[in-house]
Phi, psi and omega in degrees: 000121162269121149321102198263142161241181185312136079223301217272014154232180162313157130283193202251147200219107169224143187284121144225039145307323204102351189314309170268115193280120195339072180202152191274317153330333182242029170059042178216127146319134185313348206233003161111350180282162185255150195261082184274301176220183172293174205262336163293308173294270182343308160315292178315309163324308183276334186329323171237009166128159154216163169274166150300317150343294195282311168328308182292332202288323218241342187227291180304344162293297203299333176302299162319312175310298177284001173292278135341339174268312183305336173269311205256015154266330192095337208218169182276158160262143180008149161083025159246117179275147178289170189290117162085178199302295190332316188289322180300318195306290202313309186309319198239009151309335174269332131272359151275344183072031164174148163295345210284144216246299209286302211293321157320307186283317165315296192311297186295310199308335186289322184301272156262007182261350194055020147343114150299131142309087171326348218220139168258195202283297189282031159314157127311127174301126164345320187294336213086014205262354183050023165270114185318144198287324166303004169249315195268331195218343193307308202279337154322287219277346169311285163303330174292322174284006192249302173324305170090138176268032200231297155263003169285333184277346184280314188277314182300357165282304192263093229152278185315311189277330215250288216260000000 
């Protein structure tokens, strides 16, 4: 597998004033680089390139920014993912739009198994949410396939087996 970089990953992002203490509770490294997201969000992000610009505008603020909500609140604000399988489980509870683990597993076999998708785009959503599904689950299973089933099915095993 190549290791892909910037433009089609982060670059590498590090705090070394001190503001933020080295610690994987606070999304920083012992070495001073910073934890912007989970590895999955971080593909999607990246999937056609990003600038340096749209990085800063779009990652290194907001990173800093919570950071900064954290200190003088104690907690992040909404959208900061935990560390390790907890962050992954919360990333794709958030992009399947649900915890149920067997509905994961659907999502994939449809995605990559030739599961047929029962629904066309102005359909009722698969889910049931009764939102045409091109508004509610097409850019999932979109994502997921940008994504590749090689790491989805990896995180989704450690995901599965951890919780």
């Amino acid at each position: 597998m190549v290791l892909k970089k910037f433009p089609y990953r982060f670059p590498a992002l590090y705090e070394s004033g001190g503001d933020i203490p080295n610690e994987a509770d606070w999304h920083k490294y012992a070495n001073g680089s910073c934890c912007i997201t989970v590895l999955p969000d971080e593909i999607l992000q990246c999937k056609t390139s990003i600038s340096v610009t749209s990085f800063i505008k779009n990652n290194a603020v907001s990173y800093f920014a919570n950071h900064i909500h954290r200190k003088l609140t104690g907690v992040y604000k909404n959208g900061e993912f935990a560390h390790g399988l907890k962050g992954l489980e919360q990333f794709y509870t958030t992009l399947l739009k649900t915890n149920d683990n067997s509905l994961w597993l659907q999502y994939f076999e449809m995605t990559f198994k030739g599961k047929k998708i029962e629904c066309h785009r102005n359909d009722p959503c698969i889910c049931g949410s009764l939102l045409k599904y091109k508004i509610c689950h097409l850019k999932v299973f979109q994502a997921l396939q940008s994504l590749g089933d090689k790491i989805v099915l990896t995180h989704f095993k450690l995901i599965t087996n951890e919780t």
